[in-house]
C-alpha positions in Angstrom: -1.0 -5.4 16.5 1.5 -4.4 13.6 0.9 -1.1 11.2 3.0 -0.3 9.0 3.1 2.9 7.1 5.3 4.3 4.0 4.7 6.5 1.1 6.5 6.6 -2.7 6.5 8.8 -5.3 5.1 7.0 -8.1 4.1 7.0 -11.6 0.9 5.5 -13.7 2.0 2.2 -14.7 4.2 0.8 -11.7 3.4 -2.0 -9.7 3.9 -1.9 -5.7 4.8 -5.0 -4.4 4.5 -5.9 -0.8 4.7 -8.9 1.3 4.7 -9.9 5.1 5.3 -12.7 7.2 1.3 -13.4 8.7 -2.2 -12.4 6.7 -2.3 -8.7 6.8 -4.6 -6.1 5.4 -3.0 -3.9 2.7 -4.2 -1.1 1.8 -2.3 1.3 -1.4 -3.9 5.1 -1.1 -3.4 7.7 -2.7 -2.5 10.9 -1.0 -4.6 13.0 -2.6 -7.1 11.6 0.7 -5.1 14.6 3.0 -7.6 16.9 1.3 -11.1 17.1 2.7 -12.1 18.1 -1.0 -11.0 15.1 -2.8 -12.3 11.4 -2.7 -8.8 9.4 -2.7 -8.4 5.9 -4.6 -7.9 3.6 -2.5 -6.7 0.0 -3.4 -7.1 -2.9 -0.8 -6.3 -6.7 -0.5 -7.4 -8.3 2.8 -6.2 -11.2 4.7 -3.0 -11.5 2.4 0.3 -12.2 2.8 1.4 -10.7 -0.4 -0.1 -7.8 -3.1 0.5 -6.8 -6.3 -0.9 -3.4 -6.6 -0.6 -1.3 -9.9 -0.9 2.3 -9.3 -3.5 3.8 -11.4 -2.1 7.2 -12.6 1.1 9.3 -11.1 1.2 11.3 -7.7 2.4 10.3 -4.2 0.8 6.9 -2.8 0.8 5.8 1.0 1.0 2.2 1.5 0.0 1.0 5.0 -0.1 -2.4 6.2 -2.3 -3.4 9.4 -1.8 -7.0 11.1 -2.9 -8.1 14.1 0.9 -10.2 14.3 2.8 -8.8 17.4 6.4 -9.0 14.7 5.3 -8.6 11.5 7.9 -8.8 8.9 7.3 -7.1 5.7 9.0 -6.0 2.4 7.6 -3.0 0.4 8.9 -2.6 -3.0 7.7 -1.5 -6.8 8.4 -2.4 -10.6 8.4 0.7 -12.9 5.9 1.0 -15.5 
């Protein structure tokens, strides 16, 4: 089982843009979820190999990818707004 994890700085607007080599569930959170007083967002695609996520307003977002594929390959990437 793969998991991947990153996090980007970005703004409201941008697209993130990720793809991997076997259906994977992708999840685009925002960090705001480290604090026990905040609900986070939280965008999710399931059983994908790719996702086109826009980010809803600006602030650090953590992108983690869970697969059960033993050599996942994957490309994380973003369009600005």
């Amino acid at each position: 089982m793969a998991l991947v994890k990153a996090s980007l700085t970005l703004f409201g607007g941008d697209t993130v843009i990720v793809r991997c080599s076997a259906p994977s569930r992708i999840h685009l959170m925002s960090d705001q979820a480290q604090s026990k007083e905040t609900l986070c967002d939280t965008l999710s695609v399931q059983d994908r190999h790719s996702a086109w996520l826009t980010v809803p307003y600006t602030g650090v977002w953590n992108i983690v990818i869970d697969s059960r594929s033993q050599s996942l390959e994957h490309s994380i990437s973003y369009v600005a707004a």
